[in-house]
C-alpha positions as CSV (number, residue, x, y, z in Angstrom):
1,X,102.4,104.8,90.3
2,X,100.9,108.1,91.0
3,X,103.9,110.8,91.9
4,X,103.3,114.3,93.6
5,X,105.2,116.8,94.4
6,X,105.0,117.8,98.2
7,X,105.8,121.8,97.8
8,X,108.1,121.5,100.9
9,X,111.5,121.8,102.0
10,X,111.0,120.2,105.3
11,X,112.2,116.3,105.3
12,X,110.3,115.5,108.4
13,X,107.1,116.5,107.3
14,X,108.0,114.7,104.0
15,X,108.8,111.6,106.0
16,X,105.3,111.6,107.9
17,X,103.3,111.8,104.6
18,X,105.2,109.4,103.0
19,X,104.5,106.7,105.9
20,X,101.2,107.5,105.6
21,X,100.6,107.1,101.7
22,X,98.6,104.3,100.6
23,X,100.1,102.1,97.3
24,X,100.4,103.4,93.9
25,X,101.3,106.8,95.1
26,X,105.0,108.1,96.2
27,X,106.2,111.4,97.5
28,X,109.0,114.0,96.5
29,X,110.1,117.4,98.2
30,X,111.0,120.4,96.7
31,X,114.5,119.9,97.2
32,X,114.2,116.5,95.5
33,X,112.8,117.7,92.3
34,X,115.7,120.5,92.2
35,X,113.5,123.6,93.8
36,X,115.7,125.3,95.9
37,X,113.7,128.7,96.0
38,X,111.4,129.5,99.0
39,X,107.7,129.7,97.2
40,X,106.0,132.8,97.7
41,X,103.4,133.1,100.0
42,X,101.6,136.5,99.5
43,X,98.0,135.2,100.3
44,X,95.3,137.1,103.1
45,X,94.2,133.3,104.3
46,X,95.6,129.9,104.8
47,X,93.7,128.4,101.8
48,X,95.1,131.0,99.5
49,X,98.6,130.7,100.4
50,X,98.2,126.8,100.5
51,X,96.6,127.1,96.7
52,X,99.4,129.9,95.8
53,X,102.0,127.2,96.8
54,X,100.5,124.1,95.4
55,X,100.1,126.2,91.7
56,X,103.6,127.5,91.7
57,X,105.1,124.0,92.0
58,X,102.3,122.9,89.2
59,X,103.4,126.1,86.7
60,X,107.0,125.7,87.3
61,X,107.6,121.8,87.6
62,X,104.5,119.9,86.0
63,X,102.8,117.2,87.6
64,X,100.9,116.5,90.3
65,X,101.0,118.4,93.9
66,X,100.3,119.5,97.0
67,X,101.1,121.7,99.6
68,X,99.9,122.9,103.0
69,X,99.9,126.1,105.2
70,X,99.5,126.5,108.9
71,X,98.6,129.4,111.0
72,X,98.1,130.0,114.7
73,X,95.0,131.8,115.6
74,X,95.2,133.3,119.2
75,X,91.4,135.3,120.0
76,X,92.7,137.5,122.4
77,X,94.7,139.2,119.3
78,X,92.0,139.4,116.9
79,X,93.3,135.8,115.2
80,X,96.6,136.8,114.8
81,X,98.9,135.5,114.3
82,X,97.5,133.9,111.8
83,X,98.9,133.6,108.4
84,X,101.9,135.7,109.8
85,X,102.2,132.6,112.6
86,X,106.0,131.8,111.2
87,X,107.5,135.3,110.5
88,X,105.7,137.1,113.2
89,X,108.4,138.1,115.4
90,X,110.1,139.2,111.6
91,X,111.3,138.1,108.2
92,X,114.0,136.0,109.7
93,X,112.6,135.3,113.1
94,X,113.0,131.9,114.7
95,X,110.9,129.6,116.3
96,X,112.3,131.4,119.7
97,X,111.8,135.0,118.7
98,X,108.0,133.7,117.8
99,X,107.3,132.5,120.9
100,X,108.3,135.0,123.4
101,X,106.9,137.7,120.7
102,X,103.5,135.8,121.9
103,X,104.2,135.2,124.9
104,X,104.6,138.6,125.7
105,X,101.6,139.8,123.9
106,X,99.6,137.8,126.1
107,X,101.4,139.0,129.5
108,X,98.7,141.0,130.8
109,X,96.0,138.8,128.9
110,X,93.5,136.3,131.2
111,X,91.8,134.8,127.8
112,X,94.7,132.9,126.2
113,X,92.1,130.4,124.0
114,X,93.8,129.8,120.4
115,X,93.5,127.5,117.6
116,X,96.0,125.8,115.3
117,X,95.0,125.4,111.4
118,X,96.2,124.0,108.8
119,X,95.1,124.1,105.2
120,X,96.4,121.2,102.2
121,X,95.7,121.9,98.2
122,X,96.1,118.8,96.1
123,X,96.3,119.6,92.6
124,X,95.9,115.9,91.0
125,X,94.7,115.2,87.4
126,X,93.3,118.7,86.5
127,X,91.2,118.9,89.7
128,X,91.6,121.0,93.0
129,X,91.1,119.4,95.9
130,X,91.2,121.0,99.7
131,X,91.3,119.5,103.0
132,X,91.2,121.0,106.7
133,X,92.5,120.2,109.9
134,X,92.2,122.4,113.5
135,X,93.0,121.8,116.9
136,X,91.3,124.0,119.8
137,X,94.0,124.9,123.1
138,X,95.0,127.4,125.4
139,X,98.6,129.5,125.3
140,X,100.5,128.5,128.2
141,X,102.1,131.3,130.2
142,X,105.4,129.6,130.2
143,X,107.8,127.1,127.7
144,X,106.8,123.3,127.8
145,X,109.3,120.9,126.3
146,X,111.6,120.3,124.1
147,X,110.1,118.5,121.2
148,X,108.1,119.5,118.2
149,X,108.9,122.9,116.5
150,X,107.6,126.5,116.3
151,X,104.3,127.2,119.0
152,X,104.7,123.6,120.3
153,X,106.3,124.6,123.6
154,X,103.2,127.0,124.7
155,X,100.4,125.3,123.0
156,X,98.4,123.2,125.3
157,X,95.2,121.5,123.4
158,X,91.7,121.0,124.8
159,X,91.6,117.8,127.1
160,X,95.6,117.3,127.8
161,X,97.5,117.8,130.1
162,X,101.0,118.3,127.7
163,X,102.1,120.8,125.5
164,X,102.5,119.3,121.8
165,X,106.1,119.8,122.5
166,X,105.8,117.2,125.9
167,X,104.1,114.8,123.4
168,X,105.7,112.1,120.9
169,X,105.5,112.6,117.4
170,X,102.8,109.5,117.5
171,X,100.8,111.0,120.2
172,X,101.0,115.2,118.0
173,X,100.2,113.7,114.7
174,X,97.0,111.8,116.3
175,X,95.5,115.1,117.6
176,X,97.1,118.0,115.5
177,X,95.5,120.2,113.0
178,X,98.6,119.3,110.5
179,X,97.8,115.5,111.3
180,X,93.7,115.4,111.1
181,X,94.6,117.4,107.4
182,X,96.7,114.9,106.2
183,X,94.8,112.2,107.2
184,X,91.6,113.5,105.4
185,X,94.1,113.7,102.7
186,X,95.2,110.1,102.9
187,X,91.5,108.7,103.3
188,X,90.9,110.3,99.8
189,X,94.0,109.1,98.1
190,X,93.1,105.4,99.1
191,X,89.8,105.8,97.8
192,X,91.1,107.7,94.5
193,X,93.4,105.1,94.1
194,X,90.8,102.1,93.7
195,X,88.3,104.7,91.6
196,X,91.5,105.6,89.3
């Protein structure tokens, strides 16, 4: 059995991945190993904070890990917000404060195109590995639904008619940047696995 360390305190996203994972390899959070400190995340990009996360977990706990990183890119604001996407309203904003933030931003704006992004760094047996998932949409002008978390509620993506906050889990983790990551992930894991 193959073990790594998913450098995350969020039990939902833990419970996707671990679904997901093909045999011989299991999942723990942060909170499971005993981490109880919020990693730093310093980094310019999405691949650097990814990679800063995935090597704290490695230099402080051992064994193999990964972690991921997410950003909202809306063109109208130059990309932004980007790396910022979850403290963009402030250190301690919520999900709500994020959202109107943008949402106000974009008022005046007729261009509301934006991708989602999300980056994973697996650090397994002395190797880096990095894979990439995006999803293209449009910023709605108003709040739709009440699922999903953070951007959900305004994000529309390309070819729907829902928000990925109107959608199930199911029908999100088919389409979204997180989901299209992790799968690339998964593919390679199965494949490591009968390589191993």
């Amino acid at each position: 059995m193959i073990e790594l360390i998913f450098a995350t305190h969020n039990a939902h996203k833990a419970e996707e991945i671990k679904a997901l994972l093909p045999d011989g390899f299991s999942v723990k959070t942060l909170s499971e190993i005993g981490c109880n400190t919020e990693i730093p995340e310093t980094g310019g990009t999405l691949e650097e904070n990814s990679l800063q996360k995935a090597n704290y977990v490695k230099e402080h706990f051992g064994g193999d890990c990964f972690a991921d990183d997410t950003g909202l890119m809306v063109d109208a604001l130059g990309g932004a917000p980007g790396v910022y996407s979850a403290r963009y309203a402030g250190e301690d904003a919520t999900y709500a404060d994020n959202v109107n933030k943008l949402l106000a931003a974009l008022s005046s704006e007729k261009n509301r195109k934006a991708h989602f992004a999300t980056v994973i760094t697996l650090l397994l047996h002395g190797k880096k590995y990095t894979f990439t998932g995006s999803v293209n949409g449009v910023i709605t002008t108003n709040i739709h639904g009440e699922g999903g978390f953070g951007y959900d509620p305004i994000f529309l993506p390309d070819g729907f008619s829902k928000t990925f906050a109107q959608m199930s889990m199911d029908e999100k983790g088919k389409i979204s940047h997180r989901g299209r990551a992790f799968s690339k992930m998964i593919d390679f894991l199965k494949n490591y696995k009968k390589d191993f």
